[in-house]
PDB file as gemmi writes it, atoms N, CA and C in Angstrom:
CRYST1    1.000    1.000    1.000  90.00  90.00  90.00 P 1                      
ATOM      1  N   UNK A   1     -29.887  26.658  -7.702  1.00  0.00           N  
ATOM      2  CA  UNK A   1     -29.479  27.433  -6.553  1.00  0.00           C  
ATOM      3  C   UNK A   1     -30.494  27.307  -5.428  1.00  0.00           C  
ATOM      4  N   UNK A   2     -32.049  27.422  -5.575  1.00  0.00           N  
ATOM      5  CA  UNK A   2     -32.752  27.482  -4.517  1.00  0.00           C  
ATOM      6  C   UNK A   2     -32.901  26.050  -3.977  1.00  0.00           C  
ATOM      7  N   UNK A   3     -32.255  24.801  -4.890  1.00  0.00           N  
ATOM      8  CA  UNK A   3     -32.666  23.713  -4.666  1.00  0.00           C  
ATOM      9  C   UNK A   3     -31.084  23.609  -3.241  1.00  0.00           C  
ATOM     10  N   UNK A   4     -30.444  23.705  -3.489  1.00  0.00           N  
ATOM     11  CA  UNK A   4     -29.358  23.983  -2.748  1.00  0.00           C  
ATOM     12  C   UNK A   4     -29.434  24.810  -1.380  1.00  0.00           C  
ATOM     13  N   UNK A   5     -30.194  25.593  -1.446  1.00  0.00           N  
ATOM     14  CA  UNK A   5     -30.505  26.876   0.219  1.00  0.00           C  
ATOM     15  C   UNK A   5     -31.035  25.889   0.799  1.00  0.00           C  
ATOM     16  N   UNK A   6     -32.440  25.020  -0.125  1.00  0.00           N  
ATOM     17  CA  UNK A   6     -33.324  24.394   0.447  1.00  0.00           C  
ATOM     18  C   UNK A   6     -32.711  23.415   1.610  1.00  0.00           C  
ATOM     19  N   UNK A   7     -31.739  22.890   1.281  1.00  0.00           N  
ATOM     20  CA  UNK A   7     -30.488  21.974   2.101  1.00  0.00           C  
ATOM     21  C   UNK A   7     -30.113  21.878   2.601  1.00  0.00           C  
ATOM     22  N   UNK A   8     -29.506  23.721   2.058  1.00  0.00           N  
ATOM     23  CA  UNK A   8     -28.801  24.046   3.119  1.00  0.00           C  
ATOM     24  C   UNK A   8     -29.040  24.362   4.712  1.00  0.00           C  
ATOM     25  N   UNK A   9     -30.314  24.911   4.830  1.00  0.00           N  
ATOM     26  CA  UNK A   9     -31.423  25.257   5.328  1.00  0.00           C  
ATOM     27  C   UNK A   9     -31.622  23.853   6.234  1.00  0.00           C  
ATOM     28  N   UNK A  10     -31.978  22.950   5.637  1.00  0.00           N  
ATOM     29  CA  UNK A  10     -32.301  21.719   6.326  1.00  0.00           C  
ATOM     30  C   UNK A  10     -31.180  20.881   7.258  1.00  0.00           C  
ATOM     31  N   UNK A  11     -30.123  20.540   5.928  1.00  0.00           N  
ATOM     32  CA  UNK A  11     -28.775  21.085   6.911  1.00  0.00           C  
ATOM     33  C   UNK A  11     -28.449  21.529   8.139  1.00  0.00           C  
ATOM     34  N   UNK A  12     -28.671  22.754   8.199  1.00  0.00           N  
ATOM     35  CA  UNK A  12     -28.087  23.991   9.515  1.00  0.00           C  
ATOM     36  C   UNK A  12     -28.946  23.525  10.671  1.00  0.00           C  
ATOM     37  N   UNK A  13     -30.346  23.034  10.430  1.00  0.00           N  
ATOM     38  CA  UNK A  13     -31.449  22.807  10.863  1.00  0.00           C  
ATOM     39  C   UNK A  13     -31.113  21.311  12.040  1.00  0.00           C  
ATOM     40  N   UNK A  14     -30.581  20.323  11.243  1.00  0.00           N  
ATOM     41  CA  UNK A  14     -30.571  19.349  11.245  1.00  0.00           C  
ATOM     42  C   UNK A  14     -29.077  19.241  12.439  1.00  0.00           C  
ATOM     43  N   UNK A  15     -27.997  19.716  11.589  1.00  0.00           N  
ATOM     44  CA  UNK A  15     -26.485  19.697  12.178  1.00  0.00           C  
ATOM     45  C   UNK A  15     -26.224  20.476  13.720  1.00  0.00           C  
ATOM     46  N   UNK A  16     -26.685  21.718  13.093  1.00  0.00           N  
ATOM     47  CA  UNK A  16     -26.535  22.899  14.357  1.00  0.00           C  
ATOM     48  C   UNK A  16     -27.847  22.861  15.450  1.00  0.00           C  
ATOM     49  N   UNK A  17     -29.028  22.941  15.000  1.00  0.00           N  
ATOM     50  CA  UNK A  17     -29.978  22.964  15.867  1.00  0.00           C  
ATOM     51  C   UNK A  17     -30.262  23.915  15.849  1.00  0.00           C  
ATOM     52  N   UNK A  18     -30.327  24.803  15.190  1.00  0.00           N  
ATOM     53  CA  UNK A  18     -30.809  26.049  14.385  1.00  0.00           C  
ATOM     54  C   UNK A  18     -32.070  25.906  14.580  1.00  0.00           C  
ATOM     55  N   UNK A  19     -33.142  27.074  14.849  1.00  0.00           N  
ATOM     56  CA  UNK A  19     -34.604  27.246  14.156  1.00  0.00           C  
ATOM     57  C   UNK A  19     -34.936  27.283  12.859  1.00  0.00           C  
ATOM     58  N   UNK A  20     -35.524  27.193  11.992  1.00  0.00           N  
ATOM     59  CA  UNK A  20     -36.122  27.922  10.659  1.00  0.00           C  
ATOM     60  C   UNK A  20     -35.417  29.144  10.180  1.00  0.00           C  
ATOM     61  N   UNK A  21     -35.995  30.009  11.521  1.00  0.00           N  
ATOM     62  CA  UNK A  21     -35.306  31.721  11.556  1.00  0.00           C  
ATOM     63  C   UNK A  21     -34.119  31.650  11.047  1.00  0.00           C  
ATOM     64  N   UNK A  22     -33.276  31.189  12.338  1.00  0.00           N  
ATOM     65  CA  UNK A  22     -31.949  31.091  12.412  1.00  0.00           C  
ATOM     66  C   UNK A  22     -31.633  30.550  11.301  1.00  0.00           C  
ATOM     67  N   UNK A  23     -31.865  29.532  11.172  1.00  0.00           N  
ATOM     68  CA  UNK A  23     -30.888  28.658   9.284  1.00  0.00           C  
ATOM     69  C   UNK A  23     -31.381  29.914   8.670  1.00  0.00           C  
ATOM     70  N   UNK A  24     -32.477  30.172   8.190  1.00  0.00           N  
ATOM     71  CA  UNK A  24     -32.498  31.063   7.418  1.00  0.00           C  
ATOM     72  C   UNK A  24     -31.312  32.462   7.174  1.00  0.00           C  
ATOM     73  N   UNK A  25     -31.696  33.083   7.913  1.00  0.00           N  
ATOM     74  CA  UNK A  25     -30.841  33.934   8.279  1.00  0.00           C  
ATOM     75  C   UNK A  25     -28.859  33.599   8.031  1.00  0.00           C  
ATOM     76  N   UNK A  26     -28.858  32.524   8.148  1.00  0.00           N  
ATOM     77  CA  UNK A  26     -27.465  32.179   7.842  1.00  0.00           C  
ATOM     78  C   UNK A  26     -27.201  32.145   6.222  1.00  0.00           C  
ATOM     79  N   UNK A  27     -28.115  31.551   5.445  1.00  0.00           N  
ATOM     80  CA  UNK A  27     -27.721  31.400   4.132  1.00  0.00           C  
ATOM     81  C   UNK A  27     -28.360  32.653   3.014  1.00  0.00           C  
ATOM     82  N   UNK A  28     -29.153  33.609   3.857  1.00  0.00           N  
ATOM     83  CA  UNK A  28     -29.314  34.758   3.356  1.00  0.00           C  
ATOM     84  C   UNK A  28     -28.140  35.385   2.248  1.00  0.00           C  
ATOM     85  N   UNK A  29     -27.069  35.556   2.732  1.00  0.00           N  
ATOM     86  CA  UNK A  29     -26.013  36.562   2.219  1.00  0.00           C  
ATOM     87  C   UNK A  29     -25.757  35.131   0.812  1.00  0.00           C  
ATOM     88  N   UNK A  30     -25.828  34.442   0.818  1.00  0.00           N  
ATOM     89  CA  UNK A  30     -25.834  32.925  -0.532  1.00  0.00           C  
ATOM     90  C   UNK A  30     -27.044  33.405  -1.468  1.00  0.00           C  
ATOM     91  N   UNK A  31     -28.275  34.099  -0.859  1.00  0.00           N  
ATOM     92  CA  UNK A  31     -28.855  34.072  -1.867  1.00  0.00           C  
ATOM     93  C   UNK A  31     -29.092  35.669  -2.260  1.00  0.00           C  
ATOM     94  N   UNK A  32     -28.422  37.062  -1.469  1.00  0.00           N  
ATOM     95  CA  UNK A  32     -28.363  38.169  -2.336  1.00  0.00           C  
ATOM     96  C   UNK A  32     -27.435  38.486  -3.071  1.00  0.00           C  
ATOM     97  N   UNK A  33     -26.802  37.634  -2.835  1.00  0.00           N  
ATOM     98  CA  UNK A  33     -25.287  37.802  -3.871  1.00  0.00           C  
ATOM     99  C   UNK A  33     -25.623  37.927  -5.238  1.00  0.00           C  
ATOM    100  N   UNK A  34     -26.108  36.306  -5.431  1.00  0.00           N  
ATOM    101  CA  UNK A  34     -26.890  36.290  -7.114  1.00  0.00           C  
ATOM    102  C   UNK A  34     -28.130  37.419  -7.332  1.00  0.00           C  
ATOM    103  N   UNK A  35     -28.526  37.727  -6.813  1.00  0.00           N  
ATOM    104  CA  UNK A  35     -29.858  39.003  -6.951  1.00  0.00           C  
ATOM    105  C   UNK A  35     -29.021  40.457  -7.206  1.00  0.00           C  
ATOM    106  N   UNK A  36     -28.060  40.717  -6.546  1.00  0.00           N  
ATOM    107  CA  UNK A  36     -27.783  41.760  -6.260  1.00  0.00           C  
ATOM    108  C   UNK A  36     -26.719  41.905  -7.672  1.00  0.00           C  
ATOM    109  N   UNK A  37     -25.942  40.866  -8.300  1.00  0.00           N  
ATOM    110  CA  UNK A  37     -25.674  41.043  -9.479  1.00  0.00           C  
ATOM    111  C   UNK A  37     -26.154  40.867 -10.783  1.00  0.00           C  
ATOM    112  N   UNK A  38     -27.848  41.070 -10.328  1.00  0.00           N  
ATOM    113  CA  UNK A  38     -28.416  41.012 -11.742  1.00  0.00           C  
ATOM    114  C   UNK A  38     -28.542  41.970 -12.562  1.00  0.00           C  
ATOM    115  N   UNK A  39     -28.788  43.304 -12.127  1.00  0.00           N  
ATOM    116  CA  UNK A  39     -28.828  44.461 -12.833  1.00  0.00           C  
ATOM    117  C   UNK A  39     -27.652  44.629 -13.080  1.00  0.00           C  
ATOM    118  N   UNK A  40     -26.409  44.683 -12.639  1.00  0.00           N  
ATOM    119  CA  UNK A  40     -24.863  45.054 -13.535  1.00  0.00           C  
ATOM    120  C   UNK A  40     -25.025  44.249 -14.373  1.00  0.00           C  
ATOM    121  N   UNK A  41     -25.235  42.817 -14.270  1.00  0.00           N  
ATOM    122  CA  UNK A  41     -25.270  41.770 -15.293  1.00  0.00           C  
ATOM    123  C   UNK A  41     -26.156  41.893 -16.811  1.00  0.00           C  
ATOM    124  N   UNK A  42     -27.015  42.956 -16.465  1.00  0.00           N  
ATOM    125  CA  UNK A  42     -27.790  43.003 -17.783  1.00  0.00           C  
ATOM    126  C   UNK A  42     -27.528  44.210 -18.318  1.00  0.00           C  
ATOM    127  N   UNK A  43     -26.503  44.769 -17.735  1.00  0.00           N  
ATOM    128  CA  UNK A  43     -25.766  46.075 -18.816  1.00  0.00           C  
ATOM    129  C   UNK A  43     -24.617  45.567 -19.976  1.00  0.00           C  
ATOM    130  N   UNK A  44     -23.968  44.741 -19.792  1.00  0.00           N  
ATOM    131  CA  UNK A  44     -23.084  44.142 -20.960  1.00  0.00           C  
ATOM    132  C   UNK A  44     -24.102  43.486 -21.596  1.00  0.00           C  
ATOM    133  N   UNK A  45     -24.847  42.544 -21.327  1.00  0.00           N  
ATOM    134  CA  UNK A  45     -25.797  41.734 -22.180  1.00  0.00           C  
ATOM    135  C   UNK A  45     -26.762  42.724 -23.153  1.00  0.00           C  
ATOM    136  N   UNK A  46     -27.186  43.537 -22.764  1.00  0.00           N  
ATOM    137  CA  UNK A  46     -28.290  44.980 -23.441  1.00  0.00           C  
ATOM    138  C   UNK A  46     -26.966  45.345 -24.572  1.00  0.00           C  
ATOM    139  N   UNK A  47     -25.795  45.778 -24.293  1.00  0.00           N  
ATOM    140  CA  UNK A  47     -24.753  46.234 -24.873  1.00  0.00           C  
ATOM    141  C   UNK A  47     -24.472  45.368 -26.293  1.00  0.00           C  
ATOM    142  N   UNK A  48     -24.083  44.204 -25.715  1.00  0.00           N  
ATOM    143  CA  UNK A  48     -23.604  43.411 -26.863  1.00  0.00           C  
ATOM    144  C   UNK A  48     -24.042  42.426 -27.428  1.00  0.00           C  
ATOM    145  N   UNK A  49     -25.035  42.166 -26.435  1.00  0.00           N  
ATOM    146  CA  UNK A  49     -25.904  40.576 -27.119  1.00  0.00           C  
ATOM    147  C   UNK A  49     -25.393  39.673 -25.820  1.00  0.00           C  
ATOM    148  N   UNK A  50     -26.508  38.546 -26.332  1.00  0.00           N  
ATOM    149  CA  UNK A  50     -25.923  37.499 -25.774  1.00  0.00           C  
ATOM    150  C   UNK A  50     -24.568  36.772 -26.214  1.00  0.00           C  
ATOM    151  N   UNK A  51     -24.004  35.863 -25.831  1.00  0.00           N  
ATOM    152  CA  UNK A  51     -22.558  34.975 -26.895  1.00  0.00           C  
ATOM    153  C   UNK A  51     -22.981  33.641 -26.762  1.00  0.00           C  
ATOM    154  N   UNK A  52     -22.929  33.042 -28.096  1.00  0.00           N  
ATOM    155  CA  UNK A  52     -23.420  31.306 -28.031  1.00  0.00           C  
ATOM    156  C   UNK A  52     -22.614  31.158 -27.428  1.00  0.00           C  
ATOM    157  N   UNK A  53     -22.888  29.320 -26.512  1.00  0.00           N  
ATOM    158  CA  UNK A  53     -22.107  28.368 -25.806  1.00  0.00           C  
ATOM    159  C   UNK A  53     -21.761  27.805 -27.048  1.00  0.00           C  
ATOM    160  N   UNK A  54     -20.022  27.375 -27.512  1.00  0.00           N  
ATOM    161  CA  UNK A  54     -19.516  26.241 -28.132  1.00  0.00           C  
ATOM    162  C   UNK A  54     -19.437  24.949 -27.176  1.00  0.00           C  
ATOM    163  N   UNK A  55     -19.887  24.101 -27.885  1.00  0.00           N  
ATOM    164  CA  UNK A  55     -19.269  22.880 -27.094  1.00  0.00           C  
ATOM    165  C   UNK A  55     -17.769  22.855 -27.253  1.00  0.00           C  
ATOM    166  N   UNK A  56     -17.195  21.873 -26.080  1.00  0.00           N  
ATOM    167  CA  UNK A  56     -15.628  21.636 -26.172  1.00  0.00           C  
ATOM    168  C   UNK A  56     -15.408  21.172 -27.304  1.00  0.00           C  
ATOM    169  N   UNK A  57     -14.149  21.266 -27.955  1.00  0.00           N  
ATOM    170  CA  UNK A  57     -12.748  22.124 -27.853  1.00  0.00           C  
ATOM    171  C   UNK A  57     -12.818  22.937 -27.523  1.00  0.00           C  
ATOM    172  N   UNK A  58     -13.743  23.877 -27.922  1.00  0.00           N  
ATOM    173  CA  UNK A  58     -13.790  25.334 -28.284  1.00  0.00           C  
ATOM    174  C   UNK A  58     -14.268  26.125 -27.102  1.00  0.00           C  
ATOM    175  N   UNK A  59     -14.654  25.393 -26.337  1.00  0.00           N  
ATOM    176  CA  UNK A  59     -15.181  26.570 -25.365  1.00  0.00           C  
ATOM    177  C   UNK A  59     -16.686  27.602 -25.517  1.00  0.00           C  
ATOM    178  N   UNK A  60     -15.953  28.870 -24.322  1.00  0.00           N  
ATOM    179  CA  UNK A  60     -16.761  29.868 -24.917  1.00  0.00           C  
ATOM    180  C   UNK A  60     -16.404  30.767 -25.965  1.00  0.00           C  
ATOM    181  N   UNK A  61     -17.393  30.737 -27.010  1.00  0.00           N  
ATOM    182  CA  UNK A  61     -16.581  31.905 -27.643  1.00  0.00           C  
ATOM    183  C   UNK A  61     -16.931  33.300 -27.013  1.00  0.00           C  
ATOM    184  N   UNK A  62     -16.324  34.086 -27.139  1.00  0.00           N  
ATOM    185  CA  UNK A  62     -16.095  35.366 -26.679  1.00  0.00           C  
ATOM    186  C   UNK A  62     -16.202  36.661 -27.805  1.00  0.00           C  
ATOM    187  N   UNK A  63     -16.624  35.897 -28.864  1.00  0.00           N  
ATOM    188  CA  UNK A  63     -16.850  37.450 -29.826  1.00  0.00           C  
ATOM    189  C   UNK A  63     -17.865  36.854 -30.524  1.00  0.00           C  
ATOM    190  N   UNK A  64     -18.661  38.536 -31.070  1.00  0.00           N  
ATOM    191  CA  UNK A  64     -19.860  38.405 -31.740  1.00  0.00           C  
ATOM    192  C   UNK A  64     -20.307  37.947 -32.611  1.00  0.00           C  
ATOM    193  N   UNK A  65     -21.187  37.137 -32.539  1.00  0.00           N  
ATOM    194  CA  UNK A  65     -21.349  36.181 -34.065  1.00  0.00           C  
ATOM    195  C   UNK A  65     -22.480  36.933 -34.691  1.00  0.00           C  
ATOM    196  N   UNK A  66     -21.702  37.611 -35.677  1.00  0.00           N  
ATOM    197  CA  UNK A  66     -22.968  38.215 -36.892  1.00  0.00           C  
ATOM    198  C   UNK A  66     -23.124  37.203 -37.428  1.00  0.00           C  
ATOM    199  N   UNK A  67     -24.667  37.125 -37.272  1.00  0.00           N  
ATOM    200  CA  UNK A  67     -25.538  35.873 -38.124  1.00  0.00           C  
ATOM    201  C   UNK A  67     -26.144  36.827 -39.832  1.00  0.00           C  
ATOM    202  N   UNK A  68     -26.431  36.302 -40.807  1.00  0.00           N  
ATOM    203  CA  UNK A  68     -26.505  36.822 -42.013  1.00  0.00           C  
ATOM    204  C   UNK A  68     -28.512  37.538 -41.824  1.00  0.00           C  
ATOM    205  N   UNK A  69     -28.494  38.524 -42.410  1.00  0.00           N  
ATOM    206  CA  UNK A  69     -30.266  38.800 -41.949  1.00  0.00           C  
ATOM    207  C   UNK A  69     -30.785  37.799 -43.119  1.00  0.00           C  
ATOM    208  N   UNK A  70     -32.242  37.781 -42.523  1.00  0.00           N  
ATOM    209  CA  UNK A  70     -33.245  36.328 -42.861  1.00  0.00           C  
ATOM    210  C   UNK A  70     -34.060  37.404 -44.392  1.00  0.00           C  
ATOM    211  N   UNK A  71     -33.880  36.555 -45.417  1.00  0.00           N  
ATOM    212  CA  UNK A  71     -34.637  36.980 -46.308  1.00  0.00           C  
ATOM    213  C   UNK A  71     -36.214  37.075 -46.695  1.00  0.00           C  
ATOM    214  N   UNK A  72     -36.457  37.716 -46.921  1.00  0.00           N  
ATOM    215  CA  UNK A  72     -38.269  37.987 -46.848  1.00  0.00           C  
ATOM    216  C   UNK A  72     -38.649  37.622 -47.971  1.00  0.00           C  
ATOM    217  N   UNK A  73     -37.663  36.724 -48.402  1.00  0.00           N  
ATOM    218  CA  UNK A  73     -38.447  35.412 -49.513  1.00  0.00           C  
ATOM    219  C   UNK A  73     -39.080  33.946 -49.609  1.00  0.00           C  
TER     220      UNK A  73                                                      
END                                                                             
């Protein structure tokens, strides 16, 4: 993502004739979006766990994988 502002940034810079300021200021609202949904985002995760990635076919799975507990042998 930041490799992308960086661009974008250079971009706006480059295309429009933008200052620094100015580009900046344009791709702002691109980068509080992801910030601003991090704390909702870590209330289901605290809740239920993380969920492994399957590779394709399968996708994501979507339900909890009880793993067996590790024996202290």
């Amino acid at each position: 993502m930041s490799g992308f502002l960086f661009l974008a940034v250079l971009g706006l810079q480059d295309a429009r004739g933008l200052d620094a300021w100015q580009a900046g200021c344009y791709v702002l609202p691109m980068a509080a979006v992801p910030i601003a949904n991090l704390p909702p985002a870590g209330d289901p995760t605290a809740a239920c766990g993380n969920f492994p990635n399957s590779y394709p076919p399968v996708g994501l799975t979507w339900h909890r994988v009880d793993r067996p507990a590790k024996s202290s042998g």
